[in-house]
C-alpha positions in Angstrom: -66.7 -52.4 -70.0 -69.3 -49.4 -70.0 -68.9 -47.3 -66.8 -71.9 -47.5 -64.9 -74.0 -44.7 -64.0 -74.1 -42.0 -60.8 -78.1 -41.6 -61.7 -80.5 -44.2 -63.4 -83.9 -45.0 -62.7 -82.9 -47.2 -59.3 -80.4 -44.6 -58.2 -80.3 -41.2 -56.4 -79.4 -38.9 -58.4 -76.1 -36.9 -57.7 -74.9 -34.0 -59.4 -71.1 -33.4 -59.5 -68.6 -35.4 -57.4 -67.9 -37.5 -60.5 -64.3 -38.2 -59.5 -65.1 -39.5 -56.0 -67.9 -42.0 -57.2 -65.1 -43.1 -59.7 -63.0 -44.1 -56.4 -65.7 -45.3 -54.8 -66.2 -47.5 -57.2 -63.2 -48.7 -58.0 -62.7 -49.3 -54.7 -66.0 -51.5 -54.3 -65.1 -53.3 -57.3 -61.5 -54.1 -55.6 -62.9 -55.5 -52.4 -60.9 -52.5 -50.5 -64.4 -50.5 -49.3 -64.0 -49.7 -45.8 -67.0 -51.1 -43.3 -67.2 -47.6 -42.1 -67.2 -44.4 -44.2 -67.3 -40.7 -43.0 -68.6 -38.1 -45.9 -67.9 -34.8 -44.6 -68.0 -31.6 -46.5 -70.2 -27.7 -46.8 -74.1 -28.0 -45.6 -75.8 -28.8 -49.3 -73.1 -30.5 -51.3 -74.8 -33.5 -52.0 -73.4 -35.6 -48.8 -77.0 -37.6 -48.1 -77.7 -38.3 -51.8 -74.2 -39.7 -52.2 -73.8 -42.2 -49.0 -77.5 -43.2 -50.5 -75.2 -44.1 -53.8 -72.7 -45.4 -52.0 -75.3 -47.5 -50.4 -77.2 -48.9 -53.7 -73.9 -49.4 -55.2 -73.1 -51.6 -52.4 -76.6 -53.5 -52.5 -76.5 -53.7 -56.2 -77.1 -57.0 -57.8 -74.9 -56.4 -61.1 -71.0 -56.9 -61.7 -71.2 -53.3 -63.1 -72.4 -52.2 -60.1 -74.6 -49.5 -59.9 -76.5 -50.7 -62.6 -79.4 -48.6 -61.5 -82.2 -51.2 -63.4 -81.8 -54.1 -60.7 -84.3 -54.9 -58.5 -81.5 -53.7 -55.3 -81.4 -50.4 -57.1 -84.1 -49.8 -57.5 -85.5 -50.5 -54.0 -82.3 -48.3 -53.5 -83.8 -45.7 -55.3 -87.2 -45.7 -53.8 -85.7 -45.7 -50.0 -87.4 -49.3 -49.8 -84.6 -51.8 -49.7 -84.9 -54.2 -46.3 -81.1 -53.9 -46.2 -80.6 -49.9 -46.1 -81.2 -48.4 -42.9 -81.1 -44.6 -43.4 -81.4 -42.7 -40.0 -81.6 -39.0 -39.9 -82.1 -36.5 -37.0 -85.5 -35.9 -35.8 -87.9 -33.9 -33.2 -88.1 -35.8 -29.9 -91.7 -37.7 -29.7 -93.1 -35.7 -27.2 -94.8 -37.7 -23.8 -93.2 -40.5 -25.2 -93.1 -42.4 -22.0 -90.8 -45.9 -21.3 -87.5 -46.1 -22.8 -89.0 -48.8 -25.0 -92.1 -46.7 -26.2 -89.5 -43.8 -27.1 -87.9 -45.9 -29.4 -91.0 -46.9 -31.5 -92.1 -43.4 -31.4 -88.8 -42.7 -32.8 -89.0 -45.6 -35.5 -92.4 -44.0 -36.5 -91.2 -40.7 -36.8 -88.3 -42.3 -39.2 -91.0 -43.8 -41.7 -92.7 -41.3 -41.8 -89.8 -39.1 -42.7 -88.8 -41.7 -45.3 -92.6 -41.6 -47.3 -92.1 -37.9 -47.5 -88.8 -38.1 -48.9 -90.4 -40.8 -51.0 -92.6 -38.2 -52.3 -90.0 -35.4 -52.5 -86.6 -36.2 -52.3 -86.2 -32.6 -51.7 -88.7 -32.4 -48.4 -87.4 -29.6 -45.9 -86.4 -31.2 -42.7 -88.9 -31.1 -39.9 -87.9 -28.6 -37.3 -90.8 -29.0 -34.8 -88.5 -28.3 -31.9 -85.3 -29.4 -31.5 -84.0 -32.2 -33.5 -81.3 -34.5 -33.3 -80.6 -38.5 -33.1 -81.3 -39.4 -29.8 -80.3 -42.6 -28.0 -83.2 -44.5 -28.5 -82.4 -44.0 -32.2 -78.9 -45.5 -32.2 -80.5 -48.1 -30.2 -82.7 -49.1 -32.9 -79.6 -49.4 -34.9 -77.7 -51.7 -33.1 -80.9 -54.0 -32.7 -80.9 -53.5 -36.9 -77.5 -54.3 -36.9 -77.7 -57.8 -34.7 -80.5 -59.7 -37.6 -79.0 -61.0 -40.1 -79.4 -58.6 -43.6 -83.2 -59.9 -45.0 -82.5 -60.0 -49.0 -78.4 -59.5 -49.9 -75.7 -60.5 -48.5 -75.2 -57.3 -46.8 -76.7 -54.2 -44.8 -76.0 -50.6 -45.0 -76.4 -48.0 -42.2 -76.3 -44.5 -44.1 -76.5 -41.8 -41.1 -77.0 -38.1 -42.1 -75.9 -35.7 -39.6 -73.9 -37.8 -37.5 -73.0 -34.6 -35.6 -76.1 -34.1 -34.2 -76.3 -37.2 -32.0 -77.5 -35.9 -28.9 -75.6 -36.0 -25.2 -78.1 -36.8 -22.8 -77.6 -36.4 -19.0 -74.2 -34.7 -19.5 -72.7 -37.1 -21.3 -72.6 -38.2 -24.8 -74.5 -41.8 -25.0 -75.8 -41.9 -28.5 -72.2 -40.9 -29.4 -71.0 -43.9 -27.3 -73.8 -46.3 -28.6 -72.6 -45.2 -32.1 -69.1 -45.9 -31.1 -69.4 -49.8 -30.1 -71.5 -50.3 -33.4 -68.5 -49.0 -35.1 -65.9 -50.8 -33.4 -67.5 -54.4 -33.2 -69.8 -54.1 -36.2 -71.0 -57.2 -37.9 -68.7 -58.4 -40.7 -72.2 -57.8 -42.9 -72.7 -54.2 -41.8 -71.1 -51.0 -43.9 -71.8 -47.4 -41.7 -72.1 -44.3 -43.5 -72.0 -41.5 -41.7 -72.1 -37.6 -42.9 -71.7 -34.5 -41.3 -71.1 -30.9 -41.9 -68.8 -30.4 -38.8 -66.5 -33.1 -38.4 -64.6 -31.8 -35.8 -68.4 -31.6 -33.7 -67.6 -35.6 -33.5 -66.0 -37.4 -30.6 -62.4 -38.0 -31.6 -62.9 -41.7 -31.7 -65.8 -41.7 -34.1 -63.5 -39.9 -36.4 -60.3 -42.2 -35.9 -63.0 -45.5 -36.8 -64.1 -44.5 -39.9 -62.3 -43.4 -43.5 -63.1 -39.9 -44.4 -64.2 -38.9 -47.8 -64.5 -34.8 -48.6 -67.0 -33.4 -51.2 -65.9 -30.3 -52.1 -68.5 -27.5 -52.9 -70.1 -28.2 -56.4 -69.3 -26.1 -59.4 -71.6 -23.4 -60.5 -72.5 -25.3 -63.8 -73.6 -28.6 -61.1 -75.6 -26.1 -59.2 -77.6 -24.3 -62.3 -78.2 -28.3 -64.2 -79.6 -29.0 -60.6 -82.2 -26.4 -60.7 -82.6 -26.7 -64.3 -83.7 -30.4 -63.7 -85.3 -30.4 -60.2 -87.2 -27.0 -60.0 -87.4 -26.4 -63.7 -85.8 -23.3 -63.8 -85.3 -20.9 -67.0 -81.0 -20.7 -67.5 -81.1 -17.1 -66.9 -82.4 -17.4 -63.7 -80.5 -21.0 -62.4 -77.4 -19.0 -63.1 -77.3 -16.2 -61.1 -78.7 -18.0 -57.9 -76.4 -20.8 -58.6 -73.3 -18.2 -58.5 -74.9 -16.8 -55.0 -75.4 -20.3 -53.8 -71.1 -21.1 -53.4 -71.5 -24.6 -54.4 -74.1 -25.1 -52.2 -77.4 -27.2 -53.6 -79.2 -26.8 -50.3 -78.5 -23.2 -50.4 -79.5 -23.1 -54.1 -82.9 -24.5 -53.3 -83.8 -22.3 -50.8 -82.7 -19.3 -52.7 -84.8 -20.0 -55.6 -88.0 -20.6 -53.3 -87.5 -17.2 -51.8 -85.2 -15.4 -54.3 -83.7 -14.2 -51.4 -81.6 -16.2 -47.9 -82.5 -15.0 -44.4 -78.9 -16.7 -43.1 -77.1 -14.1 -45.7 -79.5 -10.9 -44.1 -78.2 -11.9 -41.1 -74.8 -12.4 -41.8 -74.5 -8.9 -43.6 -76.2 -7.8 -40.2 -74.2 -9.1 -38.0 -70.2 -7.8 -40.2 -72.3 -4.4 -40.3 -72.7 -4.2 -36.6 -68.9 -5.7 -35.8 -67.6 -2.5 -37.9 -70.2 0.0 -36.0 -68.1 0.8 -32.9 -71.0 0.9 -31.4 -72.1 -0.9 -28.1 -75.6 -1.0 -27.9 -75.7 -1.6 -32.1 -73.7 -4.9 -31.3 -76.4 -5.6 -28.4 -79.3 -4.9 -30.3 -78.3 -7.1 -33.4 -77.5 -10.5 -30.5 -81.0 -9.5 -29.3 -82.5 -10.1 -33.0 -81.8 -13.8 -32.5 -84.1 -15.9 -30.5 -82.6 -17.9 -27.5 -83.1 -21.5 -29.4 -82.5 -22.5 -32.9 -78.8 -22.3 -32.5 -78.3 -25.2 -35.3 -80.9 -24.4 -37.6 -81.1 -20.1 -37.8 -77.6 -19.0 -35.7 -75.3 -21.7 -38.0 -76.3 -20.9 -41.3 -76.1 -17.2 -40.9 -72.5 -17.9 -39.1 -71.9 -19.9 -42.4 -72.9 -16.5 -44.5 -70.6 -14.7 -42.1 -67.8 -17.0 -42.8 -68.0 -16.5 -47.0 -68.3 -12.4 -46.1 -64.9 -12.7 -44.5 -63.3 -14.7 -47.1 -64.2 -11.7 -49.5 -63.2 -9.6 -46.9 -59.9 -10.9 -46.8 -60.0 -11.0 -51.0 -59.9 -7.2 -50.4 -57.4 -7.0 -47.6 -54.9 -8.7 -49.9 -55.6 -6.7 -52.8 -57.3 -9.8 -54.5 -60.8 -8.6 -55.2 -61.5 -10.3 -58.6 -61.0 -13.9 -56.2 -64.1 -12.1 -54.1 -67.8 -13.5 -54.9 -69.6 -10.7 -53.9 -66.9 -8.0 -53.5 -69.3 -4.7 -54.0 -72.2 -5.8 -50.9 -68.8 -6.5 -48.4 -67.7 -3.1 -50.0 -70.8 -1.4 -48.8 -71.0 -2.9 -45.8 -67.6 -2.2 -44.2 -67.6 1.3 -45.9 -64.3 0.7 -46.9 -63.0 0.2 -43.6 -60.9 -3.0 -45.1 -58.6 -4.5 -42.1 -55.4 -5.7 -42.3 -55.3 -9.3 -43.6 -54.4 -10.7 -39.5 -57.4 -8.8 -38.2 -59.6 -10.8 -40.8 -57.7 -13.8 -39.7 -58.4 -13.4 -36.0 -62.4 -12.7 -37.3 -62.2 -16.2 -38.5 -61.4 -17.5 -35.5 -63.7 -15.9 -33.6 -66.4 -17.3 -36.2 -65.0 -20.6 -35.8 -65.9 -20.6 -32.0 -69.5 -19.0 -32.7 -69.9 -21.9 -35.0 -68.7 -24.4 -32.5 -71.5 -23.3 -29.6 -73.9 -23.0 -32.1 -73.1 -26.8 -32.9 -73.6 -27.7 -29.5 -77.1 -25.8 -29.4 -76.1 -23.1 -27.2 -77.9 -20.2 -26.2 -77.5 -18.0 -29.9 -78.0 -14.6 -28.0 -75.4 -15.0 -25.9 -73.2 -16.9 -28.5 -73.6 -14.0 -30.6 -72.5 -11.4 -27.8 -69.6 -12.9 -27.3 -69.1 -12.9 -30.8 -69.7 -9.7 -31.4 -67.0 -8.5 -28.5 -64.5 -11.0 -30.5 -65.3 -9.5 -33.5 -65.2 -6.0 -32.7 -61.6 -6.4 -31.5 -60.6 -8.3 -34.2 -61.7 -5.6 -36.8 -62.2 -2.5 -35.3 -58.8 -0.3 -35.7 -58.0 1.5 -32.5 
C-alpha cells in the first residue's frame, strides 16, 4: 500500500514530526484513536497544524486515510469542513452585553479568525487586549457537540491553547465546562487539545486525555519551512533556523524582523541577575509593562530558559552542546556558576513562567524573579 501523505492539496501542511503521524496513523487505521488527545510540546513546533492533520485524517473519506484529494480533505484543508470545530483563544468582544449575545460575538470573532487564517495560514494572532477562551466559548462547544455531525460520521473539536481557558469570578468555569465535554462526550466527538504548558491545565483535564509530545523540529525542518513558506535564499533560512531552537513560530518572527525582542529581553534580564546591583535589577522589572504577561513576559522567560541551558553547557565544561555559547559568554563576563546555582536559576524561571501563565502582574513577576535569581547566581 503507498503510505499516504502528511501534506497534499486537502491537508495542512506539517513539517517534521514524521514518526508521530506514522503512529497516529496507524493507530487511526487500528480503531485504537483515543476520543480525546492532548498535543503538548515548545511554543512553534507545529502543535495547531498537526491536531488540524489529526483532524482531516480523521474526516477523511479514503481507506488510505489522509488521502489529501477527497472532498473531507480538502474542506479539511481550507478550514471549511461542517464537522471540524477549531476554537482558538481570542480578545473579549467588548460591551458585549447578555450571556447569550457574548457568545455570538464570540462565534463572530472565531469566523472571522478562521477567513484570515484562510487567507494566511501563517496570520499573527490578534492581541487586541487580553485573549483567551472564555466560557461563552466552551459553551458554544458543548452546543456543537450535542447536533449530530452534518456530513461524516464524525466531529472533531481541535482546541489550540487549551491553557488559556480563562477562570472567571475566581474560579475556573471554562476549565470545568471543558471538563464535562471531555468526560461525557458524544460517542461521535474526538477533542484535540494543544498547549504549550501542560502543567497550566487542571489536573483532571490532563488525566482525560492521551498526551502526545512534539519535540522541537530539527534545523533542516525549520530552514525547508522558510524555504517554502517565506521563500527564503538557503544562506539566509539557515542561520535563523539554527537561532530559532526548533521553533517555527520563532523562525517566522525572526525572519520578519531579523532580529527577536523576547531574546533582547532575555539577555537583559541574565545581564541584570549577574549585576549585583539593586536598582539595575529594579530598573530592568520596570522595562516591562504591567499586562501582557502571556504574550511579551513568557516568551522572553522562554529566551531566558535556552540562556541557562548554555549556561549550564559552560558550568559543566560542555560548551560545544551550547547554541550560542560566545553571547552567554559576554553576558555573564565569565562569571560561570557552579552547575546547582544554574539549577536553582531554573527553578526560579520555572515559577516566573508559571505567574506569567496565569497573567500576572509581569513587573512584579519579574521582581521577584530577579531577587530569585540573584541568589541563585550571584557568588557571595
Amino acid at each position: 500500500m503507498t503510505p499516504s501523505p502528511t501534506h497534499g492539496p486537502g491537508l495542512p501542511r506539517v513539517h517534521g514530526h514524521g514518526e508521530l503521524l506514522a503512529r497516529v496513523r496507524a493507530a487511526a487505521r487500528g480503531g485504537r484513536m483515543p476520543q480525546s488527545l492532548l498535543l503538548h510540546g515548545p511554543e512553534g513546533v507545529g502543535k495547531r497544524t498537526v491536531a488540524l492533520w489529526i483532524a482531516a485524517l480523521l474526516q477523511c473519506e479514503s481507506e488510505d486515510a489522509p488521502c489529501g484529494t477527497c472532498r473531507s480533505c480538502r474542506m479539511a484543508g481550507r478550514l471549511e469542513h461542517p464537522d471540524i470545530h477549531y476554537h482558538f483563544p481570542l480578545p473579549r468582544p467588548r460591551k458585549s452585553g447578555s450571556r447569550r449575545k457574548l457568545r455570538e460575538a464570540l462565534e463572530t470573532r472565531r469566523q472571522e479568525r478562521l477567513a484570515a487564517l484562510r487567507e494566511d495560514p501563517d496570520a499573527p494572532a490578534e492581541e487586541e487586549g487580553v485573549t483567551g477562551i472564555y466560557l461563552g466559548a466552551v459553551e458554544n462547544m458543548r452546543a456543537q457537540a450535542a447536533r449530530r455531525p452534518a456530513m461524516g460520521r464524525i466531529a472533531v473539536f481541535v482546541v489550540a491553547e487549551a491553557d488559556r481557558m480563562v477562570s472567571q469570578s475566581a474560579s475556573p468555569e471554562a476549565a470545568n465546562a471543558l471538563l464535562k465535554l471531555l468526560e461525557e462526550p458524544p460517542d461521535f466527538a474526538y477533542l484535540i487539545l494543544t498547549t504549550s504548558r501542560p502543567a497550566a491545565l487542571l489536573p483532571t483535564i490532563r488525566s482525560r486525555t492521551a498526551h502526545l509530545r512534539l519535540a522541537p523540529l530539527a534545523e533542516a525542518d525549520v530552514a525547508a519551512f522558510l524555504a517554502e513558506r517565506r521563500d527564503l535564499a538557503p544562506e539566509r533560512a539557515r542561520p535563523i533556523a539554527r537561532r530559532a531552537d526548533g521553533s517555527i513560530g520563532r523562525a517566522l518572527a525572526l525572519a520578519a524582523t531579523d532580529d527577536d525582542p523576547a531574546a533582547r529581553a532575555a539577555d537583559r534580564l541574565l545581564a541584570a541577575a549577574f549585576s549585583g546591583d539593586p536598582a539595575t535589577r529594579y530598573r530592568v522589572a520596570g522595562d516591562f509593562s504591567a499586562t501582557g504577561a502571556r504574550s511579551v513576559l513568557a516568551p522572553a522567560l522562554e529566551r531566558l530558559e535556552e540562556r541557562l541551558r548554555d549556561l549550564l553547557c559552560l558550568a559543566t565544561g560542555t560548551p560545544g552542546l551550547a547554541r550560542d555559547p560566545e553571547t552567554v559568554a559576554g553576558i555573564v563576563k565569565g562569571r560561570v556558576p557552579q552547575e546547582d546555582r544554574v539549577l536553582a536559576a531554573f527553578d526560579a524561571v520555572h515559577e516566573a513562567l508559571d505567574g506569567a501563565s496565569r497573567n500576572l502582574n509581569p513587573q512584579a513577576t519579574v521582581s521577584v524573579l530577579m531577587a530569585d535569581l540573584d541568589r541563585a547566581l550571584v557568588a557571595r
